[in-house]
N, C-alpha and C positions, 0 to 999 in steps of 0.2 A: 509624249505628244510631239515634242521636237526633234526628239532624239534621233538621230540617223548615224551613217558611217563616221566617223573618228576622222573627220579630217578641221583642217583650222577655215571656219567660215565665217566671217566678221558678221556678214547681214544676221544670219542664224544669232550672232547673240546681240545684236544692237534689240532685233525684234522678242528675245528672250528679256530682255533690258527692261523696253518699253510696255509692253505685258506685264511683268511681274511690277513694275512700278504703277502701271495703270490701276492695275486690283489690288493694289495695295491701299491707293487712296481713294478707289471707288468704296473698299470695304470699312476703311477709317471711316467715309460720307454715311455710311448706314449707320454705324455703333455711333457715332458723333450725332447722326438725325435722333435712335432712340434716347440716348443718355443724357445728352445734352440738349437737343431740340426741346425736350421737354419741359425744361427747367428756365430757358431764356427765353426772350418774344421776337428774337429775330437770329436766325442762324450767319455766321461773316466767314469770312476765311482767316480771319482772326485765331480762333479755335485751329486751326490746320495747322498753320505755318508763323506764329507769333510765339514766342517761347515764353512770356509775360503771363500765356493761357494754363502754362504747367506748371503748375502751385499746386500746395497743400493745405490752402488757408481758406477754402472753401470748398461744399460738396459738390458743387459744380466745376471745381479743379479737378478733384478725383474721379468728376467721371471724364473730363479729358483724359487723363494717366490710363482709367482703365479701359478707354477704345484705344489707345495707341499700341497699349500691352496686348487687349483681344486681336485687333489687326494684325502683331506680327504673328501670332499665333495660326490666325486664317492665311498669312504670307508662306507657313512652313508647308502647308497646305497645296498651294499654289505651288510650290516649288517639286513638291511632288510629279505634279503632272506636267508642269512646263517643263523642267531642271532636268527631273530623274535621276539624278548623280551624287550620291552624298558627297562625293569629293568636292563638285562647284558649289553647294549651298552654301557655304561661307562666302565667296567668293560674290553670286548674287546678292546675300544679306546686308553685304557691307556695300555693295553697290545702290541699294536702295539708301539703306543709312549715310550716303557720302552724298548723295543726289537731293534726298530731305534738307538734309541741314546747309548745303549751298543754297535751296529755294529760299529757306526759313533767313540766312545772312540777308539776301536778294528785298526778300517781304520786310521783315525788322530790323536787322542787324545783326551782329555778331552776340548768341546767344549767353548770359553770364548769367544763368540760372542755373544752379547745381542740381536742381531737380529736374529741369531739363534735358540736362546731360546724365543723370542715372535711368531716367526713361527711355531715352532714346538706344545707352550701353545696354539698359538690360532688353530693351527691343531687340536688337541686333544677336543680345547672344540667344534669346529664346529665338526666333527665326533660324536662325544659325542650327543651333542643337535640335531642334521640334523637327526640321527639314531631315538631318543627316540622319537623325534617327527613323522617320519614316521611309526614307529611302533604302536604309539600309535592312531595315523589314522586307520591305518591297524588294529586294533583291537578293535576299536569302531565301524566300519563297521555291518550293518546289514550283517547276514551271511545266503545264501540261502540254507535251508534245503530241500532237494529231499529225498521223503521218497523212495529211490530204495535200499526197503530187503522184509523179509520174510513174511511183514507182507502185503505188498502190494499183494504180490503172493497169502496170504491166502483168502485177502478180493476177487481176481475175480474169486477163485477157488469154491467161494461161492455161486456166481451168478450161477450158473451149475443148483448146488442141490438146493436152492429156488426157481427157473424156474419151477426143473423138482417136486419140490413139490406142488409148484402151479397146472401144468396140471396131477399130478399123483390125489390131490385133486377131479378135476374137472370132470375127467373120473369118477370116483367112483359116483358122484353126478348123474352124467349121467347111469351109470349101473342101481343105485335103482331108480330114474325114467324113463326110457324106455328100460333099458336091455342093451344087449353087444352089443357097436356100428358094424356094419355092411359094412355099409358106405366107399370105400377109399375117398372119397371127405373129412370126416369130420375126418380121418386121418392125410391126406394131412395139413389141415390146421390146426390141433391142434402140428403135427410136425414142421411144418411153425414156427408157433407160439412160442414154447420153444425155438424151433434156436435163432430165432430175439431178444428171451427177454432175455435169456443167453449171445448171444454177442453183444448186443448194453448195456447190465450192466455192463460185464469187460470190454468195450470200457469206456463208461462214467465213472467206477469205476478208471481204468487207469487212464486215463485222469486227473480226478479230485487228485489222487494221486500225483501225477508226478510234479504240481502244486509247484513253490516255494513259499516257505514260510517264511515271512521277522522276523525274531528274534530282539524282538529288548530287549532292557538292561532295562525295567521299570519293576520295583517289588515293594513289600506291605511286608512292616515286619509283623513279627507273632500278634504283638498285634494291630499294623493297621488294618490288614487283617483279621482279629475276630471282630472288629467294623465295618469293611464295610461287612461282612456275615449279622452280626446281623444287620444294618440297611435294608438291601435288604429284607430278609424276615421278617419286621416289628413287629422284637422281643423289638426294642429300640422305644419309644415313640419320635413321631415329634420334638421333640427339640432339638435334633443329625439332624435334615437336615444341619445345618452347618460344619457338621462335614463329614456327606456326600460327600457334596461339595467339603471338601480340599482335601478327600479322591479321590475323583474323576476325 
């Protein structure tokens, strides 16, 4: 979504920052409205940002723990489309979790709840792992290349002028052995003729274009890739077939 050229641009991640922090607690305020809304007669930010709320000593504790845990889960989520980078996903996870728990000091105090603190650890590592890993799906992906630029436009614009050089050929052939045609009949069909071969070549050149094309991640290093040359054009003597082989 964010993602552009590889350069160091502050605003780009202050607004990646606030984003990914925004729907992190907008998505905590749903799973907190179902789980717990339901269970109290008034919703507070008590629940959000009071560490006191994250216990195990009641079922309406657990279902704090379990919107906090659902939420990083929809954060790894988010990060997908914000992020895109397995590499930063750590890097935003624990920026939300660093951002959290300054609010949470700010609202309460200084949290000395151990189950606070193992909610909030294992938030951060599923965010963290849930992200990297869909990302890293996300970009091992064969990726479909559609050749739609300039070059596709040049190849049908070509078919034109090879048509009309073929029948400009074929007239001349015709002049030096029987003279300047005459004929509309054999007008008719030699203009027939360039029509049909001109656009049924930018149809099929299209076509054939437009074609996706599956990319995929296997490569040959430089000094591989000079041994499988020279084996193909049978510069290496038959005792490299094995080498062929691994190459292959």
């Amino acid at each position: 979504m964010f993602y552009g050229a590889v350069v160091w641009d502050p605003w780009l991640i202050v607004a990646q920052i606030l984003c990914l922090q925004c729907l992190y607690y907008l998505t905590l305020g749903v799973f907190l409205t179902f789980l717990v809304g339901t269970r109290v007669s008034r919703m507070s930010l008590v629940y959000f940002f009071d560490y006191a709320a994250v216990t195990t000593s009641t079922v309406t504790a657990w279902c704090v723990i379990a919107s906090f845990l659902l939420s990083s889960f929809a954060g790894a989520g988010y990060m997908l489309h914000l992020i895109e980078r397995a590499k930063k996903c750590l890097d935003f996870s624990a920026t939300v979790y660093i951002v959290h728990p300054f609010i949470c000091i700010i609202f309460g105090g200084w949290p000395t709840s151990l189950t606070w603190w193992a909610v909030n650890g294992t938030g951060i590592a599923v965010m963290a792992l849930q992200g990297e890993y869909l990302c890293i799906r996300r970009e091992l992906r064969e990726i479909p290349f559609t050749t739609r630029n300039l070059d596709l436009i040049e190849r049908a614009k070509k078919c034109l002028d090879f048509s009309a050089t073929v029948y400009i050929v074929h007239l001349c052939i015709c002049i030096i052995h029987g003279g300047w045609p005459t004929s509309l009949t054999w007008w008719a069909v030699n203009g027939t003729g360039i029509a049909v071969m001109a656009l049924l070549g930018e149809y099929l050149c299209i076509r054939r274009e437009l074609r996706e094309i599956p990319i995929t991640t296997r490569y040959l290093s430089s000094k591989n890739f000079l041994l499988y040359v020279l084996i193909k054009i049978n510069f290496l003597p038959p005792t490299c077939f094995i080498a062929e082989r691994v190459l292959c």
